[in-house]
N, C-alpha and C positions, 0 to 999 in steps of 0.2 A: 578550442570550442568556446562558444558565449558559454555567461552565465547559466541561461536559457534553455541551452543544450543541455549543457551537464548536467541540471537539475530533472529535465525531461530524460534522461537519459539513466537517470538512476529510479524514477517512477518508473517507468514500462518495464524495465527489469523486474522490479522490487517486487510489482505487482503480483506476477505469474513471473513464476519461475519454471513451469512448463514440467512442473513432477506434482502438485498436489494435486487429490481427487477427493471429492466428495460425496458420492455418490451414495443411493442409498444402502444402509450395513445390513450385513445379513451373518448367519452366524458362522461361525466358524468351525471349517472339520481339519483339524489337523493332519488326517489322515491323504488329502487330498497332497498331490503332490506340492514341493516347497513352492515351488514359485508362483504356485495358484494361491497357498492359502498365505502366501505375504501377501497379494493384491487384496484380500480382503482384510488382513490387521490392515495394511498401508492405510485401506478406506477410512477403517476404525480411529487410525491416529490422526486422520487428518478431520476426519470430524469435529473429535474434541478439541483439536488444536482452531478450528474454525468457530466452537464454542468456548474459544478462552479458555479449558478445561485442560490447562497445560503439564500438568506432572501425568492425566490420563495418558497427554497426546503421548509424552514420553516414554510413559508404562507401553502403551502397543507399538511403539516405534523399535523399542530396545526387544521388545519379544517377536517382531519380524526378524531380527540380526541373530538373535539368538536360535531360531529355526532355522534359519537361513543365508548363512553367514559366505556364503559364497553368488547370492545372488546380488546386481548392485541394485537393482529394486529398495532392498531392504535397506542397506546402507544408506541412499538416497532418501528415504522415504525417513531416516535416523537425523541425517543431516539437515532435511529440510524442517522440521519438526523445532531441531536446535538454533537453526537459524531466524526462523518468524518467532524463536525464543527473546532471541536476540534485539531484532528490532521491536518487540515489544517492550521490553528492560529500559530499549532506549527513548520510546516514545515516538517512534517513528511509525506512525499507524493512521493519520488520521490524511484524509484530505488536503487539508488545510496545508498540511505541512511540506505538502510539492508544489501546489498551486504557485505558492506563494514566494518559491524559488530561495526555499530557508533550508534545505535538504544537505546542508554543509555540514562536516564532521562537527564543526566548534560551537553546532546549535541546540546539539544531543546528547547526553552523557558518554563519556570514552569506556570503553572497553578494555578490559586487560588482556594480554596473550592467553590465561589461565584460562578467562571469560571464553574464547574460540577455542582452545583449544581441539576439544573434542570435535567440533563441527567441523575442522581442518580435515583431525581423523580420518572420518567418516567420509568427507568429501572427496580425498584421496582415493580411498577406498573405493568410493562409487566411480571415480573415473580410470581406476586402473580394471576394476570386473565388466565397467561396460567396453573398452577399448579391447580385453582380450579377449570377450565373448565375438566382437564383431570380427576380429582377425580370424578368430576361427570359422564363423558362418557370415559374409560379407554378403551374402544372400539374401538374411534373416533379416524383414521391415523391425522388430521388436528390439533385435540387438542395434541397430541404427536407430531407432527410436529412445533406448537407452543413453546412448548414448551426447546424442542430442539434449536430451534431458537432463544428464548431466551437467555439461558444461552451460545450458540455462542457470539451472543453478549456479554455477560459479560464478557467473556474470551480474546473474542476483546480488550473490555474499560482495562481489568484488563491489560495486558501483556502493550497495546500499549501508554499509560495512565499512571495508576500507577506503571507500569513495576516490577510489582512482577509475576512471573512467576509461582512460586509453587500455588498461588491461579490461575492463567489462566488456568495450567494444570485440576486444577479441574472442572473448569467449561467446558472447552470444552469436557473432557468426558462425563460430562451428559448429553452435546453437543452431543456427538458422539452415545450415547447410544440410545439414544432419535428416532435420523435419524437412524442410522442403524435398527432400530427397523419397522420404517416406509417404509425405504428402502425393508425389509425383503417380508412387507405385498405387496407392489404394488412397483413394481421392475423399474414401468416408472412416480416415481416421481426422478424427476432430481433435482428438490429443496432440496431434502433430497441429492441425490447422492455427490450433489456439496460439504456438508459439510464432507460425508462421504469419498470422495476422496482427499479432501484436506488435512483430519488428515493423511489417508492413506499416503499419502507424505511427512506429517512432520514425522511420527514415522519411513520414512524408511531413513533419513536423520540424525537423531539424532545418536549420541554415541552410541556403545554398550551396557555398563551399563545402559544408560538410555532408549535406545532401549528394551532392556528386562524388565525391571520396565513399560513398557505403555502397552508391551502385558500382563503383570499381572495384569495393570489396566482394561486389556479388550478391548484397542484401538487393530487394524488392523492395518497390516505394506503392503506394499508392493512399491515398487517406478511407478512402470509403471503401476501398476493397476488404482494408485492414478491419474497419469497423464491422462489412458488413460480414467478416470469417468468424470473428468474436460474439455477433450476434448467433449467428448459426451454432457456435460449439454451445449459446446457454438452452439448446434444444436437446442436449446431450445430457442426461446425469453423470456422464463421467466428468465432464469440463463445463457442469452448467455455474456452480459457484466459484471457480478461478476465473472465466468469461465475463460475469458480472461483477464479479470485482472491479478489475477492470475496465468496462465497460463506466462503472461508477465512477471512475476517476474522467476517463476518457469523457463522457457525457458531459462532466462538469466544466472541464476547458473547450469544451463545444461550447458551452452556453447554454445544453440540453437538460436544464435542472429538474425539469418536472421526471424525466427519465432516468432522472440519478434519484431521484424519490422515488419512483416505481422500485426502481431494483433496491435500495435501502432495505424496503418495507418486504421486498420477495426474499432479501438475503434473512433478514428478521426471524420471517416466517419458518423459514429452514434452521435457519441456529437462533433457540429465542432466547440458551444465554449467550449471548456475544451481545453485550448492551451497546458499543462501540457501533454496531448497525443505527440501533436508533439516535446515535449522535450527529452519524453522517444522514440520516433522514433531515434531523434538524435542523444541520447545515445546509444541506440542499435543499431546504423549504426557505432560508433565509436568502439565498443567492436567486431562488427564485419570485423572489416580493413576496413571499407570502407568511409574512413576519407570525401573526394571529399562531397561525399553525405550528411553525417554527415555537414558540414559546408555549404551546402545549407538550408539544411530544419531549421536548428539553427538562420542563417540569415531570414530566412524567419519567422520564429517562434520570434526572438527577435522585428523585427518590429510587428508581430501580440502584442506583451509583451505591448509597448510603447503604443501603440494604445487603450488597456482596460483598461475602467476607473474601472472597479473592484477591490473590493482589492487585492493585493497580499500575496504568503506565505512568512515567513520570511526568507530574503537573499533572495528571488527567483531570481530577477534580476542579483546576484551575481553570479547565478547557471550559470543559462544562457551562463553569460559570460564567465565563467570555461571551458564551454564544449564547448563552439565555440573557444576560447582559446586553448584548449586542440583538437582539431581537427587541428587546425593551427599549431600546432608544429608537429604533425606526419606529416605533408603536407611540412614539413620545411620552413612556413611562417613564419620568425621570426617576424619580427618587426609589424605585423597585430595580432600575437598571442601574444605578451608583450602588444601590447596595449588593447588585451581586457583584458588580468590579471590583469595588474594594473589598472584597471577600474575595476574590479572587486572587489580588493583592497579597493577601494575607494567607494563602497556602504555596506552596513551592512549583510557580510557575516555572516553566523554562523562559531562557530569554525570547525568546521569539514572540513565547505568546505576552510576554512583560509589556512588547511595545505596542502590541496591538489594542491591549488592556488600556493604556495609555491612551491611544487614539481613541477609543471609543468613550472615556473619561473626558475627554477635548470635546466630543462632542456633547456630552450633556452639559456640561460648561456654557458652551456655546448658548445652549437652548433656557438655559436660565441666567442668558446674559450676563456670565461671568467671563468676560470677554479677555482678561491679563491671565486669567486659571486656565483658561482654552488654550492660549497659544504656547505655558509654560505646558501643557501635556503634550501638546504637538511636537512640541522641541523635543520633549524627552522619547516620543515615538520615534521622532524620525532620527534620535542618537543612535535609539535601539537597531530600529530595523534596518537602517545601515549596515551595522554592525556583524548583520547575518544573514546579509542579502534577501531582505524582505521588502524586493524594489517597490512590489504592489502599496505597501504599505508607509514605507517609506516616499513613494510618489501621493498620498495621498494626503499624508501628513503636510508636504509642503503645501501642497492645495490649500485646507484650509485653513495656514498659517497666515495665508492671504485672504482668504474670502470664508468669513464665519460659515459653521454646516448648519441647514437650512435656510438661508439667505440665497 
């Protein structure tokens, strides 16, 4: 596979994993049978885990398992919970960081066996209770629905995690197989659609060569079919916030930014603490020229930053300040955009976003005609982004190592 691939190929997973709901919660009767009232903690955990309200998400994740320790519902619903643990820790969350083809194990902090363990557990788990519920009732759309969901997930942890892709491909086809089967029988389960439209969009994305190798495996291509199935499940509260996720990333390698600003501000609306909405609002107001905008909502959002006592993801703060940084140099705010870079500089960026910081330092350079300071930040961008495949960035950086930015 290209770079290309890989990288797009660990986003469409990552994204939806084809098991979170967030629907609206309602309360809870225990009395109700187990597997009705795991579907509403599930809701519960995935809420909070959608508000960054992560020891909550866990609290109701581990209290489905413990009600219902034989359904893989609950397991699944534990694992996945542990897993968007995961890439949070690791800083794997934002936009930027797939676009940009920097979605490499050596560009995120590593993980210990101890770190997975548990999600291994639980994973296990959820694909040994969905595979024996289906042998038993091969009938049953829900246990095929399970099941499918399952190995989503797996394909998720495998690509976004261990970033082996040859095992992710294999899981989300029996991912795909699973849903589309379910899809097949009852045409208005969106739960299935959602998984079946997002493949739909990575296979019509990928290489040619590898493009014809997925429809041999049996996967579905189409681009705007994919889009427009993902569209249709954010009509669904049960798959309206995993659709739009998605759809948010998706929009953005369209070129569709003003529609990744829409759903920003709807995903917002819905969890209004997940500050991390409003970052990708103000990234996609920056990708769409609309820099003014971009550096209010950034300002507005880096006070919301300072204010949570929460943890944060790593470098977040740094992010932050890059793209309100990086809004102020298109605005030709020099010396408000140098100051947030080298403040940005100076908390614990990752590398990725190190080189980007650099570029965007090259170009204030640039603009107050420090012409030998421009081209030594350019150098050091494009050491960086080399370095972890941040070709956008890296192709950029050569540019105007030659030809000063705005000239």
């Amino acid at each position: 596979m290209t770079r290309s691939t890989r990288a797009w190929l660990a986003v469409i997973v990552l994204v939806v994993s084809g098991t979170l709901r967030a629907s609206p919660s309602s309360p809870i009767d225990t009395r109700q049978p187990p597997a009705t009232a795991v579907s509403s903690i599930s809701d519960q955990a995935f809420r909070a885990a959608y508000n960054l309200d992560h020891d909550e998400a866990l609290m109701h994740a581990r209290r489905a398992v413990a009600l219902a320790p034989n359904e893989s519902e609950a397991h699944r619903t534990l694992a996945a919970v542990l897993w968007l643990n995961l890439l949070y820790r690791r800083g794997a969350v934002s936009v930027d960081f797939y676009l940009g083809s920097v979605a490499r194990q050596r560009s995120a902090p590593k993980l210990t066996p101890e770190d997975v363990a548990e999600f291994k557990t639980e994973l296990t788990k959820t694909i040994d209770l969905a595979e024996a519920r289906l042998a038993e009732r091969p009938k049953d759309l829900q246990a095929r629905f399970d099941v499918g969901a399952a190995y989503a997930l797996q394909a998720s942890y495998t690509a976004s995690i261990e970033g082996s892709m040859t095992a992710a491909f294999r899981s989300a086809r029996r991912a795909y197989d699973a849903q589309e089967q379910v899809l097949t029988s009852d045409p208005s389960r969106t739960d299935a659609a959602l998984v079946v439209g997002l493949y739909r969009y990575l296979v019509s994305v990928l290489a040619l060569p590898t493009r014809v190798l997925a429809y041999v495996a049996g996967f579905g291509g189409g681009k705007e079919k994919g889009i427009s199935m993902l569209e249709d499940a954010t009509r669904d509260p049960s798959t309206r916030a995993d659709a739009q996720t998605a759809l948010m990333l998706i929009y953005s390698r369209e070129g569709r930014h003003n529609d990744a600003i829409t759903l920003a501000r709807e995903l917002r609306t819905e969890f209004p603490r997940n500050r991390l909405f409003l970052l990708e609002e103000g990234a996609a107001a920056i990708r769409a020229g609309r820099a003014a905008d971009a550096e209010a909502v950034l300002t507005r959002g880096l006070a919301e930053f300072e204010k949570d006592p929460r943890p944060k993801t790593p470098g977040e703060r740094a992010y932050w300040l890059y793209k309100r940084g990086m809004a102020r140099v298109i605005l030709r705010r020099i010396e408000p955009a140098r100051s947030d870079l080298h403040a940005a500089q100076g908390t614990m960026a990752m590398t990725w976003i190190s080189g980007r910081i650099h570029l965007e330092l090259g170009k204030t350079a640039d603009l107050l005609g420090r012409r030998d300071e421009a081209v030594s930040e350019y150098r050091a961008a494009r050491s960086i982004c080399v370095s972890v495949d941040d070709g956008a960035c890296a192709a950029e950086a050569s540019r105007l190592e030659r030809r000063p930015y705005g000239k």
